[in-house]
N, C-alpha and C positions, 0 to 999 in steps of 0.2 A: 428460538424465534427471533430475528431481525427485523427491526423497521428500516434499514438504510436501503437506501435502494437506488441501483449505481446504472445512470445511463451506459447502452453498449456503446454510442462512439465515443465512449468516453477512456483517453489512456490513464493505467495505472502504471507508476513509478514508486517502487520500493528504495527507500534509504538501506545501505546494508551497513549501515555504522551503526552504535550505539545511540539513540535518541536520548535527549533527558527531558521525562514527561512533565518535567515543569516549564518546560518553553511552550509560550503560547503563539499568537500569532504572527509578533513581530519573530519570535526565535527560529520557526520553522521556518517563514519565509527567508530566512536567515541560510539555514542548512540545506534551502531549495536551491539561494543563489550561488555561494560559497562553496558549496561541499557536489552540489548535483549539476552544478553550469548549466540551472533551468531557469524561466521566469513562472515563479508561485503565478501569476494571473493569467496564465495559458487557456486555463480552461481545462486541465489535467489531473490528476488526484496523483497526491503527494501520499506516503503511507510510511511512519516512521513507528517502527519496534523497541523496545527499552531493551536495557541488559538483559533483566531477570527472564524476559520476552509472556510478561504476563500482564502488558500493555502496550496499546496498539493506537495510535493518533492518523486520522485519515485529512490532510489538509487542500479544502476545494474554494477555485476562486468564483464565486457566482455571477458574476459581471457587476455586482452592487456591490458587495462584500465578501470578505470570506467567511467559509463554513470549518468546523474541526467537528470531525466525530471521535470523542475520545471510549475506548472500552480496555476495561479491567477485569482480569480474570479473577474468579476468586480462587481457582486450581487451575491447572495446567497451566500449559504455555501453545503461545505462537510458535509456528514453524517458520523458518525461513526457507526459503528454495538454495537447491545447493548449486555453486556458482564459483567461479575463479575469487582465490580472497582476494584479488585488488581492484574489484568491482566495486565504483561510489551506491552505484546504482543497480536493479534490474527493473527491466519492464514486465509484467504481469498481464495476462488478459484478467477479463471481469471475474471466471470463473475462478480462475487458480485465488485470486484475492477473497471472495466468497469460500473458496474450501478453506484459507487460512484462517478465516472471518470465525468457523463454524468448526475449526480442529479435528478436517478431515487429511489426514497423511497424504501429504502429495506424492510418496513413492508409492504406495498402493493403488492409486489413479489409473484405469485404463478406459481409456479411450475406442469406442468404439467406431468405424469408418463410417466417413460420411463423407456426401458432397459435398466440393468447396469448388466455385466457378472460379477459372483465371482472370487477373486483370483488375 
């Protein structure tokens, strides 16, 4: 069970580097600017993975301050989506971040069809 809970206009951007979970918020904002050629106070969720991938830091700018959601696994790991390795970044919708959140296999995912209006 999760308490977070992630507006949908809201974009998620994945770090696909190594994090080190002891950077807090000047550090991430750091890897936001440097490493992802984004501005931390967009308004965006930043989501940075460790080595071991068995910590997961969510960094959101709230117009007053920022937020960090930090979570530790105490088994398993995070998955990352599979992607070109010279990728800084991927963008995520909310769900794929929520299946990561809750270490549901993103290859196993199917999708069933639905409407989606153009434009």
């Amino acid at each position: 069970m999760s308490l977070l809970s992630l507006a949908s206009h809201l974009q998620f951007y994945l770090f696909m580097g190594n994090a080190d979970m002891r950077r807090t918020f000047e550090g991430l904002c750091g890897l936001v600017r440097n490493e992802m050629n984004q501005d931390p106070m967009n308004h965006q969720v930043y989501i940075f993975i460790n080595k071991r991938r068995n910590q997961v830091k969510l960094l959101l700018w709230e117009g007053d301050g920022f937020c960090i959601y930090h979570k530790r696994l105490e088994a398993g790991t995070f998955e990352r989506p599979v992607t070109d390795e010279n990728k800084k970044q991927v963008t995520l919708t909310r769900m794929k971040l929520q299946m990561i959140l809750q270490g549901i296999k993103l290859e196993s995912v199917v999708y069933r069809k639905r409407y989606q209006q153009n434009g």
